[in-house]
C-alpha positions as CSV (number, residue, x, y, z in Angstrom):
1,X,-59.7,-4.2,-21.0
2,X,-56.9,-4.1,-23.9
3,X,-54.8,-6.7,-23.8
4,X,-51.9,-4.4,-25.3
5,X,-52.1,-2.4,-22.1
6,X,-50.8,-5.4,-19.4
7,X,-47.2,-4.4,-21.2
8,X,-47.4,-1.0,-21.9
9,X,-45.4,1.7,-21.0
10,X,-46.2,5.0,-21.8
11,X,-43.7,7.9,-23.3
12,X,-45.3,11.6,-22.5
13,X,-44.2,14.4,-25.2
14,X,-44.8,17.7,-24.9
15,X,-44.9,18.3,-28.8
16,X,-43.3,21.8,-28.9
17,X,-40.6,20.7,-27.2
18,X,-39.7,17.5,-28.0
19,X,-38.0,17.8,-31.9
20,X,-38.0,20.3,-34.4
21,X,-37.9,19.3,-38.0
22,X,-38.0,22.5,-39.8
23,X,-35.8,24.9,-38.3
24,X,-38.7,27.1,-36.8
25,X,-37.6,26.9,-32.9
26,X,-40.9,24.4,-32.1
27,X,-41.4,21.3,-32.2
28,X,-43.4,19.4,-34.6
29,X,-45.1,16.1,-35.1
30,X,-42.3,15.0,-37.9
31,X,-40.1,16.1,-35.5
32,X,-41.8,13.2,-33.0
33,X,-41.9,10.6,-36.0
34,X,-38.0,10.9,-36.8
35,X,-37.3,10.3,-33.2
36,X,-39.7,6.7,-33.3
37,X,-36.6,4.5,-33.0
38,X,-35.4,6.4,-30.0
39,X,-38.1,5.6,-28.1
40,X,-38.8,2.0,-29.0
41,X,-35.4,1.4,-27.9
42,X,-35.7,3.2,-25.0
43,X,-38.7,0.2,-24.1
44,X,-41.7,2.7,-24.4
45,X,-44.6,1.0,-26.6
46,X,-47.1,3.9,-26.1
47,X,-47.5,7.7,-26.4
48,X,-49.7,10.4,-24.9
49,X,-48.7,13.6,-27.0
50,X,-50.1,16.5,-24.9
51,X,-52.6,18.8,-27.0
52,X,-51.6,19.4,-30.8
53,X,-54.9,20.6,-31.8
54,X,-55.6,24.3,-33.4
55,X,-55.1,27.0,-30.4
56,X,-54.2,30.5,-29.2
57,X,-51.9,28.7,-26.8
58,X,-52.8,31.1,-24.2
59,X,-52.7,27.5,-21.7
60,X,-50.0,25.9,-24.4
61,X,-52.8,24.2,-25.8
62,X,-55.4,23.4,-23.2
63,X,-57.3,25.7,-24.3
64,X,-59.0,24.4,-27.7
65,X,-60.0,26.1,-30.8
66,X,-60.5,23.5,-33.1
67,X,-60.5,19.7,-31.9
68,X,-60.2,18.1,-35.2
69,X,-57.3,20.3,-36.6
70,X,-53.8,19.9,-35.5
71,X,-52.0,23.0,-34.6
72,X,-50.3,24.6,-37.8
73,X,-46.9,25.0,-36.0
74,X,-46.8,21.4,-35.1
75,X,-48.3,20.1,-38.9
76,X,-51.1,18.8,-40.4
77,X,-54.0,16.4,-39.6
78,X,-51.8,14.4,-42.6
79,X,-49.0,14.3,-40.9
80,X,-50.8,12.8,-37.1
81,X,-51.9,10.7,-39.1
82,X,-48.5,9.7,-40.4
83,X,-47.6,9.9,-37.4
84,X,-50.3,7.1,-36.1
85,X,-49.0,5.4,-38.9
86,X,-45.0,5.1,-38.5
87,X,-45.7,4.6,-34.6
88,X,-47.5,1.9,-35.5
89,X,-45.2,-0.2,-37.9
90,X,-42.9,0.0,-34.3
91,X,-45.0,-1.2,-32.4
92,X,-46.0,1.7,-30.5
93,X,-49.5,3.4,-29.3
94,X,-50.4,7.0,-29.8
95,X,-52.8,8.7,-27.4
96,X,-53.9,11.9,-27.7
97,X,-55.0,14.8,-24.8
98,X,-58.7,15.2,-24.8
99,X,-59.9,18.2,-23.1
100,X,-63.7,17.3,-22.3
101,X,-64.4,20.5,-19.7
102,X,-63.8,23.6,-21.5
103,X,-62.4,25.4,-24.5
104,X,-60.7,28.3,-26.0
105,X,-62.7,31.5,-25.9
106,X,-62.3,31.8,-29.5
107,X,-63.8,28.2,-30.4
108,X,-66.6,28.4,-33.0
109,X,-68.8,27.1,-30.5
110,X,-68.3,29.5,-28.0
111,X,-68.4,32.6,-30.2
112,X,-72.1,31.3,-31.4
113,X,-73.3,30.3,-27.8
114,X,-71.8,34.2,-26.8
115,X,-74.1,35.8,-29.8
116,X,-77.4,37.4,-27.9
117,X,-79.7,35.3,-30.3
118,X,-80.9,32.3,-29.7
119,X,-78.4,29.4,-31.1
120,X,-77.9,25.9,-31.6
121,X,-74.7,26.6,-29.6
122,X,-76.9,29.6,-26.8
123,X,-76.6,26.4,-24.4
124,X,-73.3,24.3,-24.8
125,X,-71.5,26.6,-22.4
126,X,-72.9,27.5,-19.0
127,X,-74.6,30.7,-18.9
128,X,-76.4,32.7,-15.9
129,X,-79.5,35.0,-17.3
130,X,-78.5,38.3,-16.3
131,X,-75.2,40.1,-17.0
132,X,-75.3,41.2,-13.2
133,X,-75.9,37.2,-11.9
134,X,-72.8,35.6,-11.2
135,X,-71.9,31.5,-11.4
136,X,-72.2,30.8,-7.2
137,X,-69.5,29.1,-5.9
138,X,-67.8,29.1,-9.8
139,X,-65.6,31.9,-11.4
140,X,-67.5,33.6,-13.9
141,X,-66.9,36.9,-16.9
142,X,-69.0,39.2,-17.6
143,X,-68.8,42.0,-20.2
144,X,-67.2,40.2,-22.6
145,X,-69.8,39.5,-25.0
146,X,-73.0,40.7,-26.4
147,X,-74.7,38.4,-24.8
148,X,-76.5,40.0,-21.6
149,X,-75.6,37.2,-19.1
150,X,-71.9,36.1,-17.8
151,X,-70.6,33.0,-18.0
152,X,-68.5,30.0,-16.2
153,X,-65.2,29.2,-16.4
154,X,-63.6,25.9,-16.0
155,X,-60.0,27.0,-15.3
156,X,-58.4,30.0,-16.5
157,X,-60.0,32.9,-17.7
158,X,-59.2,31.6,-22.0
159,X,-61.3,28.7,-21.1
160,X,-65.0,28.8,-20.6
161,X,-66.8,25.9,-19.2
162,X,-68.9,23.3,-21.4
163,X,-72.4,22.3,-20.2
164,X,-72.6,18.7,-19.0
165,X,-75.2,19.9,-16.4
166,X,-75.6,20.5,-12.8
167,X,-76.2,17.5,-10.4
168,X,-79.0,19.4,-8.6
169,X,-80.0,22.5,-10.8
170,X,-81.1,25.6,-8.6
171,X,-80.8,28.3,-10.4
172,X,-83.5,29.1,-13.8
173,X,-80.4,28.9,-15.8
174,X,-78.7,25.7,-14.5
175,X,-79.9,22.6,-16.5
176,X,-79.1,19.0,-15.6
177,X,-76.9,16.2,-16.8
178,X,-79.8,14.5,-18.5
179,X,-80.8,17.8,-20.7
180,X,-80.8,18.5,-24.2
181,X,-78.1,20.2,-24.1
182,X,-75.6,18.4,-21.5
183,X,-76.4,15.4,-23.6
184,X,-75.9,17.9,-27.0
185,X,-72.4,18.2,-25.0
186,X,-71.9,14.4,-24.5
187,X,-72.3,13.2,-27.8
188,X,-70.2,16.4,-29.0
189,X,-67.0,15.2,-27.4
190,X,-67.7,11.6,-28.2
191,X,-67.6,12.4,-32.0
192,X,-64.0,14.3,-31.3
193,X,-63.2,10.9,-30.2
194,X,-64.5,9.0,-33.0
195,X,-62.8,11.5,-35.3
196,X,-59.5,10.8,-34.1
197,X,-60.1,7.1,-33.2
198,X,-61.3,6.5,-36.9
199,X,-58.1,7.8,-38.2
200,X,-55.3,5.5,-36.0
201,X,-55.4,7.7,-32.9
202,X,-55.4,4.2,-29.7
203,X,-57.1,6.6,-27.4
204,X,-56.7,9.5,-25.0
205,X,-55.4,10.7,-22.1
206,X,-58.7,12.9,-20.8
207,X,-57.5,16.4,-18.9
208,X,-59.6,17.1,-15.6
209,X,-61.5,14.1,-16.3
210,X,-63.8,14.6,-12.7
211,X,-64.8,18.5,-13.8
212,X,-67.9,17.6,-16.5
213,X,-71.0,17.9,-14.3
214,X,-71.1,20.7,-12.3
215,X,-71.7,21.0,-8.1
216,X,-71.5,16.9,-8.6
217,X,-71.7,15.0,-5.5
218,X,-68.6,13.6,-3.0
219,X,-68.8,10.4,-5.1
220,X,-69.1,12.2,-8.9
221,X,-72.3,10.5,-9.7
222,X,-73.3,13.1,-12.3
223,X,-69.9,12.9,-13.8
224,X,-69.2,9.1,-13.8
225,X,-72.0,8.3,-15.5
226,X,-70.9,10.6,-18.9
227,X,-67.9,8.5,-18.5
228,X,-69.2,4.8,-18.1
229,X,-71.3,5.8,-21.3
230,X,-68.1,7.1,-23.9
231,X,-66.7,3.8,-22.3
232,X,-69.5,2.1,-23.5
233,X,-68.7,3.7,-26.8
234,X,-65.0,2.5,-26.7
235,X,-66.1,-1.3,-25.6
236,X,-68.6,-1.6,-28.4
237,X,-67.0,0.3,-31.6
238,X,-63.2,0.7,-30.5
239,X,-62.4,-2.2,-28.0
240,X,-58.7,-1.5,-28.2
241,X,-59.2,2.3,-27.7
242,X,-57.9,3.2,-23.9
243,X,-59.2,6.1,-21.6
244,X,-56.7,7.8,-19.2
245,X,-58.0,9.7,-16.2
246,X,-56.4,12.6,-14.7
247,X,-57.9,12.3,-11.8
248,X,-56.0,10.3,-9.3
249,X,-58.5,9.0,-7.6
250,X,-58.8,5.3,-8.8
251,X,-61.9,4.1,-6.2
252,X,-63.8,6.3,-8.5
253,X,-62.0,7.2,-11.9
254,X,-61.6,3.0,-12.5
255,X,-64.8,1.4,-10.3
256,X,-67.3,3.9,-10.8
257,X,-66.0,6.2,-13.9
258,X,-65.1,3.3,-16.1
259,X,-61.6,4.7,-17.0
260,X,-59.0,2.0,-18.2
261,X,-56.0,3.7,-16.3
262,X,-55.6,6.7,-14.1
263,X,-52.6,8.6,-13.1
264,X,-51.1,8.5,-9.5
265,X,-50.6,12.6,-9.3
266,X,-48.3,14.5,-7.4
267,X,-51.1,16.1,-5.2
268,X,-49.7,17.5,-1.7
269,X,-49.5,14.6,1.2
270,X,-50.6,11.7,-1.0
271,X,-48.6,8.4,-1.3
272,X,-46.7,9.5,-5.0
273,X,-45.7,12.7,-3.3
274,X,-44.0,11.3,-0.2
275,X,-41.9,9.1,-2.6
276,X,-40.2,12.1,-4.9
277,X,-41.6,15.9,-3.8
278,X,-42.5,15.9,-0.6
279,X,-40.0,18.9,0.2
280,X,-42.6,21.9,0.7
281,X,-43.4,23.5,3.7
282,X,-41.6,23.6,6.9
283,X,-38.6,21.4,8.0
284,X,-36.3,18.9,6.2
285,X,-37.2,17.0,2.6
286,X,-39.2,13.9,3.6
287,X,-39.1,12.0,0.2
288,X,-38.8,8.8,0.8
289,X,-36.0,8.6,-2.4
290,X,-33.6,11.4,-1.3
291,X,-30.8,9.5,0.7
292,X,-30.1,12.4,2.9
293,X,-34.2,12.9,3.3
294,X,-36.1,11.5,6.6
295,X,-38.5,9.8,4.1
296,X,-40.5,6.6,5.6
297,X,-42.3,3.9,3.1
298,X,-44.8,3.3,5.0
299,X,-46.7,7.0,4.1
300,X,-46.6,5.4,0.9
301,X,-47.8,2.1,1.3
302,X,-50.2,2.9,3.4
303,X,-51.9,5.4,1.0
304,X,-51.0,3.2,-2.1
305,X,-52.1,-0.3,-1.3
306,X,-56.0,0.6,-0.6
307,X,-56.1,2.0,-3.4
308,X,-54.6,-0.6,-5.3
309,X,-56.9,-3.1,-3.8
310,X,-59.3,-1.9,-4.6
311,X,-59.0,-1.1,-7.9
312,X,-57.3,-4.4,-9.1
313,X,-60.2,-5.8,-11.4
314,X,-61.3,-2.5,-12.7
315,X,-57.8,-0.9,-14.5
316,X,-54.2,0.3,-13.9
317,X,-53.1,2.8,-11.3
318,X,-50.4,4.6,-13.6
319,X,-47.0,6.3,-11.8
320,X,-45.6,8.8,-14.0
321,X,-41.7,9.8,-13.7
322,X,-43.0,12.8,-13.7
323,X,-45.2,15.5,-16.4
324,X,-46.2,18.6,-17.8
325,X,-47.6,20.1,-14.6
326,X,-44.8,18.7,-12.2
327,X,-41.4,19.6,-11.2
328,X,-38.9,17.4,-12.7
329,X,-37.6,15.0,-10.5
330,X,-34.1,16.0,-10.8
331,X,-35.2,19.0,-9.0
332,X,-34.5,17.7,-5.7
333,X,-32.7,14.0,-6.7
334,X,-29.2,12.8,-7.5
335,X,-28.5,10.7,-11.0
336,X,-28.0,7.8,-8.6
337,X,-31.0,8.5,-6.4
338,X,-33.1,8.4,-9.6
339,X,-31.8,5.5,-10.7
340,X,-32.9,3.6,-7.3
341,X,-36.0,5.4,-7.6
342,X,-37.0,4.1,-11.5
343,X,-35.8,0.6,-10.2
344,X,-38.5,0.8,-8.2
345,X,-41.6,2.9,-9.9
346,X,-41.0,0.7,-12.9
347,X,-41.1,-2.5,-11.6
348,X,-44.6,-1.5,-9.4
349,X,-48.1,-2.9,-10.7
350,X,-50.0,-0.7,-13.7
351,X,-48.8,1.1,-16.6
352,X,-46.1,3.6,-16.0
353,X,-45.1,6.5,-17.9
354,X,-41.7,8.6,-17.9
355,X,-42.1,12.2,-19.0
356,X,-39.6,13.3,-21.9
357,X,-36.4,13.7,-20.5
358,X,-36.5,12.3,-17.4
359,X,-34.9,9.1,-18.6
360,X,-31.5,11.2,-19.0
361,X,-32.2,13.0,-15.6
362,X,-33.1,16.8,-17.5
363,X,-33.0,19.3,-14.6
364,X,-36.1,21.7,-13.9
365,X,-35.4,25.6,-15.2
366,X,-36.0,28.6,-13.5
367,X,-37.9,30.1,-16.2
368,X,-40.4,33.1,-16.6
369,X,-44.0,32.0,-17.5
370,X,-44.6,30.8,-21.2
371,X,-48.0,29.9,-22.3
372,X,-49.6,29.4,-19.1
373,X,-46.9,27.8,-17.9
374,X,-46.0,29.7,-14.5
375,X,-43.9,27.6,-12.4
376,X,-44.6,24.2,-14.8
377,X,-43.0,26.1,-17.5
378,X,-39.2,25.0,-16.1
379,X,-40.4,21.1,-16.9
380,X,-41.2,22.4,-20.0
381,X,-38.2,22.9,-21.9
382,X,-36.6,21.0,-25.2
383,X,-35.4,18.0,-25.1
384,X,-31.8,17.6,-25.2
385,X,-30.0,15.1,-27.7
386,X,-26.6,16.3,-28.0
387,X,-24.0,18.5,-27.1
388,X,-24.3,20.6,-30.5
389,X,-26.1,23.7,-31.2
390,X,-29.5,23.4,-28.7
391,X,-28.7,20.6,-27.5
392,X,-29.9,19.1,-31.3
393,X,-33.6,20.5,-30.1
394,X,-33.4,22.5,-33.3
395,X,-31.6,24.3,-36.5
396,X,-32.9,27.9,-35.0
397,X,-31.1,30.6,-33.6
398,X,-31.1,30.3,-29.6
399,X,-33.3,33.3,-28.9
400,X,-36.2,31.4,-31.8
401,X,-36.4,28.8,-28.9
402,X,-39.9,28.2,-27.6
403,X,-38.1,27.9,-24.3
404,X,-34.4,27.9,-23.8
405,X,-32.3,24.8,-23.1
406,X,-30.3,23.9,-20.3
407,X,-27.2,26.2,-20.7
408,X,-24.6,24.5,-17.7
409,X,-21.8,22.8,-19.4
410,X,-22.7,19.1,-18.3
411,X,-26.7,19.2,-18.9
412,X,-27.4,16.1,-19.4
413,X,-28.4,15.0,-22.9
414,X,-28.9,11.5,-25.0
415,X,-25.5,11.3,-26.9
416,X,-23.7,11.5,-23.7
417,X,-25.6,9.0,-21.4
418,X,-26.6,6.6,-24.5
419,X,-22.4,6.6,-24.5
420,X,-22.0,6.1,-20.6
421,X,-23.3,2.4,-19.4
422,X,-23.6,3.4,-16.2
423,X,-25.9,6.3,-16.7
424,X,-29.8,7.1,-15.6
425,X,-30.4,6.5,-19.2
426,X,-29.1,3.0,-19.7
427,X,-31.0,2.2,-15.9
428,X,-34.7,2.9,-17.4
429,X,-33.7,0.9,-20.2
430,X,-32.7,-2.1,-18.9
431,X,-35.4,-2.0,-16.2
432,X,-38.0,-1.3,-18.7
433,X,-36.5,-4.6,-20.9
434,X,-36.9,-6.5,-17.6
435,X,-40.4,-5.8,-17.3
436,X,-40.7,-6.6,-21.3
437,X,-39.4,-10.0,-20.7
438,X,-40.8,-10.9,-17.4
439,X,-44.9,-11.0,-16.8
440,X,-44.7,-10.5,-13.3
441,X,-43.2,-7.4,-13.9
442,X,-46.3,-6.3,-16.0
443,X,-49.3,-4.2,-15.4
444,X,-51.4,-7.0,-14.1
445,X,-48.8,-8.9,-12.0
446,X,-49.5,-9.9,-8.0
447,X,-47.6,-7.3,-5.6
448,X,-46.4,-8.7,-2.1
449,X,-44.4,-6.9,-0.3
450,X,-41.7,-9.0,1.4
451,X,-40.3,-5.7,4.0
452,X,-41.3,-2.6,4.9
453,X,-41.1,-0.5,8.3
454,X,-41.3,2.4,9.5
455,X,-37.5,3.9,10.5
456,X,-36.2,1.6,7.8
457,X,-35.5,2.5,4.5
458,X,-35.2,-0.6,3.0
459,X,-37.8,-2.1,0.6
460,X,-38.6,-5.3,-0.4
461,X,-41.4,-6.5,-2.6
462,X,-42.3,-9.3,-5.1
463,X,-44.4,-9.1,-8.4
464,X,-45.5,-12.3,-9.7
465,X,-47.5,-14.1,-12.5
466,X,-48.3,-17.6,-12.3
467,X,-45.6,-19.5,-10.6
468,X,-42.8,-17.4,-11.8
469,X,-41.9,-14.5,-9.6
470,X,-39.5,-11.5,-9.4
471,X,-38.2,-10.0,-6.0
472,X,-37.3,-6.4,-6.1
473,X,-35.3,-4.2,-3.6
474,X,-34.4,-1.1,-2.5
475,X,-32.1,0.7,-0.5
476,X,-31.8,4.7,-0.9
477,X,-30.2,5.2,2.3
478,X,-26.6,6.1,2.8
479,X,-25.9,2.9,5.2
480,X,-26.0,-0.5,3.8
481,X,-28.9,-2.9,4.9
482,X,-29.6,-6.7,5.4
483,X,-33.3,-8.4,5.8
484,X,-34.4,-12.2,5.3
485,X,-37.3,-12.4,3.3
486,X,-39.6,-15.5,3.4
487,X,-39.1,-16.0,-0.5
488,X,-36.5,-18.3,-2.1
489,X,-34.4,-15.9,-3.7
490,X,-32.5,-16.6,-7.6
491,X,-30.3,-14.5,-9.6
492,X,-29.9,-10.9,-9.5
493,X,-31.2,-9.8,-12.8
494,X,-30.1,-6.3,-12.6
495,X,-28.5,-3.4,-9.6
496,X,-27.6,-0.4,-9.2
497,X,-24.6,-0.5,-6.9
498,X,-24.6,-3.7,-4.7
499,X,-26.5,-6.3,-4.2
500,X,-26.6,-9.9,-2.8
501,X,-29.4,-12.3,-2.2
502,X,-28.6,-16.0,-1.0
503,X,-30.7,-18.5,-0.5
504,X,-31.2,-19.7,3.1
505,X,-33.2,-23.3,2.6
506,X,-36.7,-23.8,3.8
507,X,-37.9,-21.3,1.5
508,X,-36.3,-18.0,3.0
509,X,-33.3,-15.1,1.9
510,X,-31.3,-13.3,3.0
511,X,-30.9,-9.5,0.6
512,X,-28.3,-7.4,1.2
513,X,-28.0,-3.5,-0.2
514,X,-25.6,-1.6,-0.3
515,X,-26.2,2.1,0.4
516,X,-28.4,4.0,-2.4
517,X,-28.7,0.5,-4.4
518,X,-31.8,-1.5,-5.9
519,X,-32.0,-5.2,-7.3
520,X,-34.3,-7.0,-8.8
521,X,-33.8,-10.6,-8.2
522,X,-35.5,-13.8,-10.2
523,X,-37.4,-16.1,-7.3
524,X,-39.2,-19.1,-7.3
């Protein structure tokens, strides 16, 4: 495991819309290296960039054309490379999006494997033998290509599935994960790897990381084995190179995949979810951070803490703030309910990430599709660093925008909330610095939670490391509230709105919380 990962904290840029350098309406990567600073101080030591390699950007990028060339409208290869290298004088990691399970249509690769004679490349995609036989249980095209047989798809129709096998072949054109030409595939994506980690890249963040092998069993054997080999790879030639799953499901990303870290994602009913988005379907919003919601802690704990032991000596479960697929979280959440909610995601075991933007509480758009975007395109938008001309997003005329910027009169942007000390942005900071200074705080720190029931909204946990410890809670109900906690409490090293902790003798406090507060408190 790297060692750099225990404090880590991870900063996720969506590279056309983070800066723009030259005046073109889209972000670049120069654009990301002149903001560097900005997020150092912010206390983020790491980067995952989504994709900025060559693409039709028919899925803003997902769909790849060209792994080892960056994108022309965010630079050059030179300057990623710069880019490795400026992050790096900071201080800072740099992770790149791999996209192991598919392509663009219009990769090289593809357009030989779709050419009717027999290729090199005839088998790196999956292919049925007949243009009438379908992909069972898979969507497939057909007609598309001279090639008399119709092909798989991974996800939308730009990006046609790579062949890492199928678990159990049944078909005459199905092939299995220990073929010549799943393994062609395997040793394909590990030299993209190599590429980039030969040139400064400190690993990847890997997009639908459980979709290699195809009709793979409950327990992904097929597929975790491709991944405990290019971890293999990364522990023998690049043992400070990290692998990031999306996957959320550590039991088999971490234990059986061999991923370093794997994101806790919002999927529908899981414990993430019931903290921040659980406000689909019928009846009131349930989120466990909304003060006016009928959220309950347990439906996370009680999802989150298997998990979590289970996973403890095997990597980092990773909460994210929020990303590219997800609805921001000022959505449905208050400035103030945000800031009890950070108080609380930051200061949780693993590596944690905040999306770009989040940290000055940027509001979700109502936007038309862009790219693939649909409904993700309104988390999508440019950052905002001051109140000039788009929001300092760019030099280009409004309408040159790849995707407008948040037009109300008080959107929220960096000039402003750097200026205002009690502002969402100066809360992420100074718990992030808390979790800089203090090891229990860190990725690999002990979590005990102190209080937590069901009807009560009030949370209490510690996070230790040796014999120091850290006590943190938190409150985002609108009625104060009041527990003893079987820990000597210390100083309150940080709040949001009030909070006392006094020490009661024989190793017992007492917290108090004032409504929608948090605390973190120093304890024996």
């Amino acid at each position: 495991m790297p060692a750099w990962l225990k404090d880590a904290v991870f900063y996720e840029i969506y590279p056309q819309s983070f800066c723009d350098s030259n005046g073109d309406g889209i972000g670049d990567l120069p654009g990301i290296v002149s903001k560097l600073d900005y997020i150092r101080d912010l206390g983020c030591n790491a980067l995952w960039i989504n994709p900025c390699y060559d693409s039709p950007f028919k899925d803003a990028g997902y769909d790849v054309r060209d792994y080892k060339k960056v994108a022309p409208r965010y630079g050059t290869n030179d300057d990623l490379v710069t880019l490795f290298n400026e992050a790096h004088e900071r201080g800072i990691r740099v992770c790149l999006d791999l996209v192991p399970g598919h392509t663009s249509e219009e990769h090289p690769w593809f357009k030989k494997s779709a050419e009717p004679e027999e290729n090199e490349y005839t088998r790196r995609y999956i292919w049925t033998d007949h243009w009438l036989a379908g992909t069972p249980g898979h969507p497939y095209i057909a007609g598309e290509s001279g090639r008399p047989a119709c092909y798989m798809l991974n996800f939308f129709k730009c990006q046609p599935a790579l062949n890492y096998g199928f678990l159990h072949p049944v078909y005459p054109w199905q092939s299995g994960p220990d073929s010549p030409e799943a393994r062609a595939t395997i040793e394909a994506m590990k030299d993209v790897c190599r590429f980039w980690l030969d040139q400064g890249c400190d690993g990847f963040r890997v997009d639908m990381a459980d979709s290699l092998v195809k009709d793979d069993d409950e327990r992904k054997s097929g597929t975790c084995a491709i991944w405990r080999e290019i971890r293999g790879m990364f522990d023998r030639d690049y043992p400070e190179a990290v692998l990031i799953s999306e996957w959320s499901n550590p039991e088999l990303s971490l234990v059986s995949a061999g991923f370093h870290m794997d994101f806790y994602l919002d999927h529908g009913g899981n414990g993430y979810n019931t903290l921040f988005r659980d406000y689909w379907g019928p009846g009131p919003d349930r989120s466990y951070f909304r003060a006016d919601g009928a959220g309950d802690v347990m439906r996370f704990l009680k999802d989150y803490l298997p998990k979590l032991a289970a996973t403890k000596r095997s990597g980092y479960i990773s909460f994210i703030s929020c990303n590219h697929d997800t609805r921001r979280p000022r959505y449905s959440l208050t400035e103030r309910e945000l800031q009890v909610a950070y108080t609380c995601l930051y200061t949780l075991p693993g590596v944690p990430f905040v999306y770009y933007g989040d940290e000055i509480g940027m509001r979700y758009q109502e936007l038309p599709s862009k790219e693939g975007g649909y409904d993700r395109t309104g988390t999508r938008t440019p950052m905002q660093w001051d109140e000039g001309p788009n929001r300092g997003f760019s030099t280009a005329s409004a309408d040159a925008l790849y995707l407008p910027v948040d037009p109300a009169p008080d959107a929220p942007c960096v000039s402003s909330a750097a200026a205002d000390t009690a502002s969402l942005y100066h809360t992420v900071k100074q718990v992030l610095a808390l979790r800089h200074a203090f090891p229990a705080l860190q990725a690999d720190g002990d979590l005990e939670i102190l209080h937590a029931a069901s009807g009560d909204p009030l949370f209490v946990y510690a996070r230790r490391a040796g014999d120091r410890g850290m006590v943190i809670a938190v409150n985002p109900s609108r009625t104060d509230r009041a527990v003893s906690v079987d820990v000597p409490c210390g100083p309150c090293r940080f709040s949001v709105g009030t909070a006392e902790g006094r020490d009661l003798g024989d190793g017992r406090s007492m917290i108090r919380l004032g409504a929608q507060s948090a605390a973190v408190f120093a304890c024996g």
